[in-house]
C-alpha positions as CSV (number, residue, x, y, z in Angstrom):
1,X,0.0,0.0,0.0
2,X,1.7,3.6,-1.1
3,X,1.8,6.5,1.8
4,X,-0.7,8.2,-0.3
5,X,-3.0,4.5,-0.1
6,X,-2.7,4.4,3.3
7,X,-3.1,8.0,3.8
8,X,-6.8,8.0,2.7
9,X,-7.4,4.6,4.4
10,X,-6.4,6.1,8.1
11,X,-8.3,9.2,7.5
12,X,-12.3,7.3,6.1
13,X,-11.4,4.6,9.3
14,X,-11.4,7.1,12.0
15,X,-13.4,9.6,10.1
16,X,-11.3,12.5,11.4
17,X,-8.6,12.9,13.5
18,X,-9.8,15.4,16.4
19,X,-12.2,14.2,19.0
20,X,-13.3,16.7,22.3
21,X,-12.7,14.7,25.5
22,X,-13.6,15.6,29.0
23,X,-11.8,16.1,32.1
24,X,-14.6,16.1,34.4
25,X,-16.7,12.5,35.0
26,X,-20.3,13.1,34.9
27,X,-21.4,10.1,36.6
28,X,-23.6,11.3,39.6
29,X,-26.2,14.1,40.2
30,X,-23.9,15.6,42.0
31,X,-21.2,15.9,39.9
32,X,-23.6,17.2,37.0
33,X,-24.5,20.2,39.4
34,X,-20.9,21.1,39.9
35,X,-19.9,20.9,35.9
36,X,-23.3,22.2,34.8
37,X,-26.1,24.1,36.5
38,X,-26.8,25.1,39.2
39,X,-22.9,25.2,39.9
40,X,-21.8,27.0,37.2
41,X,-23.7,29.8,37.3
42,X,-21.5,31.0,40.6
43,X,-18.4,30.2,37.7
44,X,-20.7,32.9,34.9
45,X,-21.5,35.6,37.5
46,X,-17.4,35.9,38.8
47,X,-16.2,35.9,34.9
48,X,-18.6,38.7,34.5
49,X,-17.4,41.0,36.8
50,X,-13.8,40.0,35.5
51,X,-13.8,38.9,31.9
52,X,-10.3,38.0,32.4
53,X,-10.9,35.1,35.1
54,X,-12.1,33.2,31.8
55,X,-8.9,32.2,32.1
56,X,-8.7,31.2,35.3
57,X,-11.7,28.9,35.7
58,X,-12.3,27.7,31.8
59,X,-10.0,26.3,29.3
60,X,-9.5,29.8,27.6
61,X,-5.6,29.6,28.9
62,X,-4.7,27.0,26.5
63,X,-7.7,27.2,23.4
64,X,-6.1,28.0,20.2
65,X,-8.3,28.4,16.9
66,X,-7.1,27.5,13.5
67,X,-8.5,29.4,10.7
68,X,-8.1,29.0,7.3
69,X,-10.8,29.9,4.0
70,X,-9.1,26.9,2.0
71,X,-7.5,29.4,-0.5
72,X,-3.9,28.2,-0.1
73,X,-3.9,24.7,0.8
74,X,-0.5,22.9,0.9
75,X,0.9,22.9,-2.8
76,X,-2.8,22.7,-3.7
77,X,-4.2,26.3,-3.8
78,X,-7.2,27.6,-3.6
79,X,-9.7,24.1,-3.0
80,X,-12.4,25.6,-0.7
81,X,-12.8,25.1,3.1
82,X,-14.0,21.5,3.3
83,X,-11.3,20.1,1.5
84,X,-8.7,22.3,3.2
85,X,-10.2,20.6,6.7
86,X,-8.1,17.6,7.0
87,X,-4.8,20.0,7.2
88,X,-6.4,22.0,9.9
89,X,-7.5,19.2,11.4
90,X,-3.4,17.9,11.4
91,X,-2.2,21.0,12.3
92,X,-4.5,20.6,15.3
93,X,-3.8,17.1,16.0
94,X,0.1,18.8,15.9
95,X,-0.6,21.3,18.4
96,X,-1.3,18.8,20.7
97,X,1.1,16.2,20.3
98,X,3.8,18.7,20.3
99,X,2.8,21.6,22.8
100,X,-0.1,20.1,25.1
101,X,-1.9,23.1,23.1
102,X,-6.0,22.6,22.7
103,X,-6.6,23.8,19.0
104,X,-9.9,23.7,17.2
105,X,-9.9,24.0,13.4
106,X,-12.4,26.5,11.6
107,X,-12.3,26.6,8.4
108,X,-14.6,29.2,6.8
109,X,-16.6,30.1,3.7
110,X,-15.9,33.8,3.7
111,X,-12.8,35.4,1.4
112,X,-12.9,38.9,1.8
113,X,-10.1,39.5,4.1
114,X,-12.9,41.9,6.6
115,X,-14.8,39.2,6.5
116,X,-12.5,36.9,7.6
117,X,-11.4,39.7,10.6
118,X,-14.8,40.1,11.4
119,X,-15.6,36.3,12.1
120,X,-12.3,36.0,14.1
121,X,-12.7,39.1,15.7
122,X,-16.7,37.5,17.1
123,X,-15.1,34.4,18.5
124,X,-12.2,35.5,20.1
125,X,-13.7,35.8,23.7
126,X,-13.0,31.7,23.2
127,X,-9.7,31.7,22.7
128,X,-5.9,32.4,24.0
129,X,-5.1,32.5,20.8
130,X,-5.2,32.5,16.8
131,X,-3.5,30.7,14.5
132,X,-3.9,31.6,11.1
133,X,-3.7,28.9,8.2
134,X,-3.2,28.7,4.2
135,X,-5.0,32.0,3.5
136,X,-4.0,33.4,0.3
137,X,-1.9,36.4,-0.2
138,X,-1.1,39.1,0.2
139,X,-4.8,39.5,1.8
140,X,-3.3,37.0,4.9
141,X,-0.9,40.0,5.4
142,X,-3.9,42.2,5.8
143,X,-6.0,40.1,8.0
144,X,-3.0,39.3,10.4
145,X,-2.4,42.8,10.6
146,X,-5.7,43.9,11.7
147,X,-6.4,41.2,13.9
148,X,-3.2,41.8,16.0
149,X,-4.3,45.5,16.1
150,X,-8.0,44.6,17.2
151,X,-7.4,42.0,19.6
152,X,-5.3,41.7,22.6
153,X,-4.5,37.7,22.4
154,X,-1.7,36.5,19.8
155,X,-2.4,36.4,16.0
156,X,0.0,34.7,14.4
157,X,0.0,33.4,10.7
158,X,2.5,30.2,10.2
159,X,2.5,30.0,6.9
160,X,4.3,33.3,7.5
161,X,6.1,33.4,10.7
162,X,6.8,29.4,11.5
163,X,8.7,28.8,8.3
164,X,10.4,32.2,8.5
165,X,11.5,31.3,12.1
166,X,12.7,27.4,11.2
167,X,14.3,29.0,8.2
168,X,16.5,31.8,9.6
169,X,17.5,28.8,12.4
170,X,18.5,26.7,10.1
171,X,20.7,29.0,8.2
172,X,21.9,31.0,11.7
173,X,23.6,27.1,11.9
174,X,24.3,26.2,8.4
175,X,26.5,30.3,8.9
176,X,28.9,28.1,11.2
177,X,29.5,25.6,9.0
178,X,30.4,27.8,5.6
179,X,32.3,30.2,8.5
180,X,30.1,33.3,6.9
181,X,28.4,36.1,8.9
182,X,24.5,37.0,8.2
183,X,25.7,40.9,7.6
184,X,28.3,39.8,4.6
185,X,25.5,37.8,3.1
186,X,23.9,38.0,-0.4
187,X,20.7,36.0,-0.2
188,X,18.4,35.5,-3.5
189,X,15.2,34.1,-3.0
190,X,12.7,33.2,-5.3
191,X,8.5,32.9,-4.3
192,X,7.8,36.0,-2.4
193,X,4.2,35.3,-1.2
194,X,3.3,34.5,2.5
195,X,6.2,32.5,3.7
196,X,9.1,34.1,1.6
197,X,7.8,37.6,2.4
198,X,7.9,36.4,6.3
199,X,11.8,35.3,5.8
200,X,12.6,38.3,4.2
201,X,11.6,40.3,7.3
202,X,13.2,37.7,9.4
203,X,16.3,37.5,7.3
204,X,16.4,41.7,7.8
205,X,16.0,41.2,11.6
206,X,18.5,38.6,12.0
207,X,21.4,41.3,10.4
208,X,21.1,40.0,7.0
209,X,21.4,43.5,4.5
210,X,21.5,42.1,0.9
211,X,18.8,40.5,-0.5
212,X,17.4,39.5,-4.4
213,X,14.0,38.9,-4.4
214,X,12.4,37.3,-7.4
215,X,8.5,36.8,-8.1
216,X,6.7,36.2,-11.4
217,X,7.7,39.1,-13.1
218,X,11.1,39.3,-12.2
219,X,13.1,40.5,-9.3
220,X,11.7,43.3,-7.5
221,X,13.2,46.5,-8.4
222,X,11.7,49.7,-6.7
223,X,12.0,51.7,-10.4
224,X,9.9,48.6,-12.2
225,X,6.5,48.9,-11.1
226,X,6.0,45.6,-13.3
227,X,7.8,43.5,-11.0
228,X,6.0,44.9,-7.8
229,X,2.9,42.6,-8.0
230,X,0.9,43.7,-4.5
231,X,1.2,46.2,-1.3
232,X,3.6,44.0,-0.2
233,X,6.6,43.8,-2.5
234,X,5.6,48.0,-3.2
235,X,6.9,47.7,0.7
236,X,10.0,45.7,0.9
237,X,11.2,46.7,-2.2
238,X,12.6,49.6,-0.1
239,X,14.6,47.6,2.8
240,X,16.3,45.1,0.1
241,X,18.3,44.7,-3.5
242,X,20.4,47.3,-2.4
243,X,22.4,47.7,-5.7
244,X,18.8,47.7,-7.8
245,X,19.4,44.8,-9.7
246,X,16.8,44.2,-12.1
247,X,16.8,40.6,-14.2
248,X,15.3,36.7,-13.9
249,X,16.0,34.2,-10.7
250,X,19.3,33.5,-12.7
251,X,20.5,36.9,-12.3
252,X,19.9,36.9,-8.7
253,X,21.1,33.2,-8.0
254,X,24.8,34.5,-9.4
255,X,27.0,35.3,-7.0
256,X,24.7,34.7,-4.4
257,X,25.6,32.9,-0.7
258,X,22.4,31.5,-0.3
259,X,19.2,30.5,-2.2
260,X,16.1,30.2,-0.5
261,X,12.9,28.8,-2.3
262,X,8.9,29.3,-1.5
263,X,7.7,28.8,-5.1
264,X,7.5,25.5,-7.4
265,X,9.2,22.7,-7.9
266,X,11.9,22.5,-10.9
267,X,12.8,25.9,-11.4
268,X,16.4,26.3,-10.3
269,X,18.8,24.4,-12.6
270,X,22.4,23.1,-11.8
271,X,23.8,25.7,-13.5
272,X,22.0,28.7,-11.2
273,X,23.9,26.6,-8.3
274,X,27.4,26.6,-9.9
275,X,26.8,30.4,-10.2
276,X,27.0,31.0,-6.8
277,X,29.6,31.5,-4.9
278,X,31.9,29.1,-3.1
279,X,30.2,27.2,0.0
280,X,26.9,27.9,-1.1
281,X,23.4,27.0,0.7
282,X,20.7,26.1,-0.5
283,X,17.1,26.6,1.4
284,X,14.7,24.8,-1.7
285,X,11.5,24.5,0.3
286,X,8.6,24.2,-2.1
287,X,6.4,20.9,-1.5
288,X,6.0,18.4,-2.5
289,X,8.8,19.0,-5.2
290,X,11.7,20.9,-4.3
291,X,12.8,24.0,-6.7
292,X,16.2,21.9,-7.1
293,X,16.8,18.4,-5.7
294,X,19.3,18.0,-3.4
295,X,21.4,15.3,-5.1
296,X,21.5,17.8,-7.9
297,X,22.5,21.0,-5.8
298,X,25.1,19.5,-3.8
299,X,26.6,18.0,-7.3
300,X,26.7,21.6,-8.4
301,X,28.8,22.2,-5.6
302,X,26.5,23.5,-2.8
303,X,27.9,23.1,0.5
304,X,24.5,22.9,2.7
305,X,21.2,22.0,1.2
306,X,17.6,22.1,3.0
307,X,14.5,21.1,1.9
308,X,10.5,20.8,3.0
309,X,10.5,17.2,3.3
310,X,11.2,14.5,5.7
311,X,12.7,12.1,3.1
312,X,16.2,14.8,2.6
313,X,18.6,16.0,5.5
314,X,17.6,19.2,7.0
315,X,14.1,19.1,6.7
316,X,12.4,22.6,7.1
317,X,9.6,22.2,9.2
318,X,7.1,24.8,10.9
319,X,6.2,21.8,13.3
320,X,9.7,22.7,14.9
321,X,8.1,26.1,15.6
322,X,4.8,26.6,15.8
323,X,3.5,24.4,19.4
324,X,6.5,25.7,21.6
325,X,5.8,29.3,20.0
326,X,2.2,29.2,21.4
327,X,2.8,27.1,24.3
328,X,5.2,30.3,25.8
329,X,2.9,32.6,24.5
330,X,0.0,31.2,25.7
331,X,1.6,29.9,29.2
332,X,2.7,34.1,29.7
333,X,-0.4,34.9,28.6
334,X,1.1,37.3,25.9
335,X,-0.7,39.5,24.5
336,X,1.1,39.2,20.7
337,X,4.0,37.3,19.1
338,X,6.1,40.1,18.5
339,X,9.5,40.0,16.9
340,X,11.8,39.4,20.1
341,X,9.8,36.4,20.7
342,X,10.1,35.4,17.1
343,X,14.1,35.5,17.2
344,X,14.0,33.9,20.6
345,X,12.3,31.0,18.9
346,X,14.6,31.0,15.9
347,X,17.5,31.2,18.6
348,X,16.5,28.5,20.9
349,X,16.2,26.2,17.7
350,X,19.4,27.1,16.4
351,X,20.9,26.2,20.0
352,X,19.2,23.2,20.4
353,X,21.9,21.4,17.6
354,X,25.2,21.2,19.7
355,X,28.2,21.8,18.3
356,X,29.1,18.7,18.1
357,X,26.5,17.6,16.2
358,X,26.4,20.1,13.8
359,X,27.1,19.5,10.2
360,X,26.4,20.0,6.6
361,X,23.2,17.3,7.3
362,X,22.3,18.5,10.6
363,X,21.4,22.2,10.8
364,X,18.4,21.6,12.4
365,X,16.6,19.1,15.3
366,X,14.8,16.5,14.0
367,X,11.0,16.8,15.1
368,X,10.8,14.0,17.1
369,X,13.7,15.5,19.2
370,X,12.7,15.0,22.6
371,X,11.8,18.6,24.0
372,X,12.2,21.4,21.4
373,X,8.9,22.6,21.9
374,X,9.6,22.9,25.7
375,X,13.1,24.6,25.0
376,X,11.0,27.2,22.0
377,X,8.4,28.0,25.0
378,X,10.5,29.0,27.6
379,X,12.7,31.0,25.2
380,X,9.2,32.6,24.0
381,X,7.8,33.2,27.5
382,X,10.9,34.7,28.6
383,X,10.7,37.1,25.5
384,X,7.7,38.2,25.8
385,X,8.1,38.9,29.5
386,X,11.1,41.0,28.8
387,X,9.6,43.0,25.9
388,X,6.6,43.9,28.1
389,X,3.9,41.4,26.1
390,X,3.2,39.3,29.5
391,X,0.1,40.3,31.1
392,X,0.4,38.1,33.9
393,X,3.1,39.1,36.9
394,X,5.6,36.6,36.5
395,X,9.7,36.6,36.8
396,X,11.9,34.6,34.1
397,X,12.3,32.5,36.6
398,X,9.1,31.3,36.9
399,X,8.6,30.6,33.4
400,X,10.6,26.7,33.0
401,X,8.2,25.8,35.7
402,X,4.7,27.1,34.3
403,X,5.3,25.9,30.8
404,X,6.5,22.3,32.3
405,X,3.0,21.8,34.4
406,X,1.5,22.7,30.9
407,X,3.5,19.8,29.0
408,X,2.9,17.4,31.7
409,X,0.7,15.3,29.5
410,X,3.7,14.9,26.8
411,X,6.6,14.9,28.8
């Protein structure tokens, strides 16, 4: 039976792979009066003179929603928000068997980006926290945006921010390796849409000052309105290609230290890779197929090559990210994911490969590494405690031990 075979089979046996469970027996009278009424009305009547003791005595601490309007599915596109529920149902099923996280996927039939806010915006008394999902862009830009300013519980989009994060990791380590520095690098990247956009701003953070962009019409040059193809690139066209190059991905490959792709399979050739200069990384991340396989990169003579999948070395994968991320967050009680926290996630991954374990196939931990998402958390929590995004008084200190009683399940 092929992966694909048995793929379908698991998924029509158990009819989904989600189920709500409860942590209170109802097996007496009694017990019903304490879970249900009378008893909880004494629980509605303190909550409303304190709407935030919702997350003292309900499960609001640790609810996360997953929303997605099935318009960027995977490497599928734009199939609708039934079919796009089975990957929100995983990336659930994820957030639990990685960060202890409860995570509820909603996938809706609305696609006007104030439409989308408006529905998130009505159920967010629920929840710790959102997690958007395969919204198409550049409106996902929009909607993230305006849901962090409108509500005061972390927004985060992962398609953006958890490959960003894994990415800059991974090439923080990969820097060691080819002994270069992030401010002497030349990057050229190639798919600038919700995930490469993210890395760019990532990239920027991280020190990184030189940077090709390429998207359908080119790379993006700030005096060729042609290659600018949304409010986005009109943006970053001004922090990056510092020397206004203008040309196709070959132009930008040349002479480049690193390539990173989040666009199609097939498109970078073993002669873009020779082009680039000596010790040369390569970050080819679009899924299923990579932009350039690796046997073919690293025969072109690149020194370090990533990709998406879990078949290659140095797989690229948000799940590294994405459950410790909102366990800290969420453990905190952080109002936002802001960009310390972000860079003390990509940070605590990068750390997490020793030195001595470090080489050209191991940049980054493997996913079933015993406790990265407990190592992202605390370095999260911690973050947003010293940038001020905590709204609960705790110390640093305290933080190891709150997200440990939250990952007692797992760990």
């Amino acid at each position: 039976m092929s992966l694909n075979e048995e793929a379908l089979r698991l998924h029509k046996e158990l009819r989904g792979k989600l189920e709500v469970r409860s942590r209170v027996r109802v097996d007496s009278m009694k017990a019903m009066s304490l879970a249900y009424t009378p008893g909880v009305a004494d629980v509605c009547r303190i909550i409303n003179e304190n709407n935030e003791l919702a997350y003292e005595y309900t499960n609001k601490w640790n609810y996360v929603a997953v929303i997605s309007d099935g318009t960027a599915v995977l490497g599928l596109g734009d199939i609708g928000p039934e079919a796009g529920l089975p990957v929100m149902e995983g990336k659930a099923l994820l957030f639990k068997e990685f960060g202890n996280v409860d995570a509820f996927p909603l996938c809706v039939n609305v696609h006007q980006p104030d439409e989308i806010i408006a529905f998130v915006q009505a159920l967010s008394p629920t929840f710790g926290g959102i997690n958007l999902e395969d919204i198409s862009s550049p409106k996902c830009f929009y909607i993230e945006q305006e849901l962090q300013r409108r509500l005061d519980i972390p927004v985060f989009h992962d398609d953006q921010h958890g490959a960003a994060i894994v990415a800059t990791a991974a090439l923080r380590n990969a820097l060691k390796i080819v002994n270069k520095k992030m401010e002497n690098l030349r990057v050229a990247m190639v798919g600038i849409g919700a995930a490469g956009g993210a890395t760019i701003k990532m990239l920027l953070a991280a020190g990184v000052r030189d940077i090709i962009a390429v998207d359908r019409n080119g790379v993006l040059n700030k005096n060729d309105p042609r290659t600018l193809l949304n409010e986005f690139h009109r943006e970053i066209v001004q922090e990056i290609n510092p020397d206004n190059l203008s040309g196709d991905l070959a132009k930008a490959v040349k002479g480049a230290d690193v390539f990173i792709g989040t666009s199609v399979g097939g498109i970078v050739s073993a002669e873009m890779i020779k082009s680039m200069s000596e010790k040369a990384i390569v970050f080819a991340l679009a899924n299923p197929v990579p932009e350039i396989m690796p046997d073919i990169a690293k025969e072109a003579g690149a020194k370090i090559v990533a990709t998406g999948r879990s078949d290659f070395s140095n797989q690229i994968n948000n799940v590294l990210a994405f459950p410790g991320i909102f366990r800290g967050a969420l453990d905190v009680r952080s109002r936002e994911i802001n960009e310390s926290m972000k860079l003390a996630a990509t940070d605590a991954l990068a750390d997490a490969v020793s030195d001595d374990k470090l080489s050209a196939d191991n940049i980054l931990p493997k996913v079933f590494e015993p406790g990265i998402a407990r190592r992202v958390a605390i370095a999260v929590g911690k973050a947003s405690i010293e940038s001020g995004s905590a709204t609960i008084n705790v110390s640093l200190d305290d933080v190891e031990a709150l997200v440990d009683k939250s990952l007692e399940r797992i760990y």
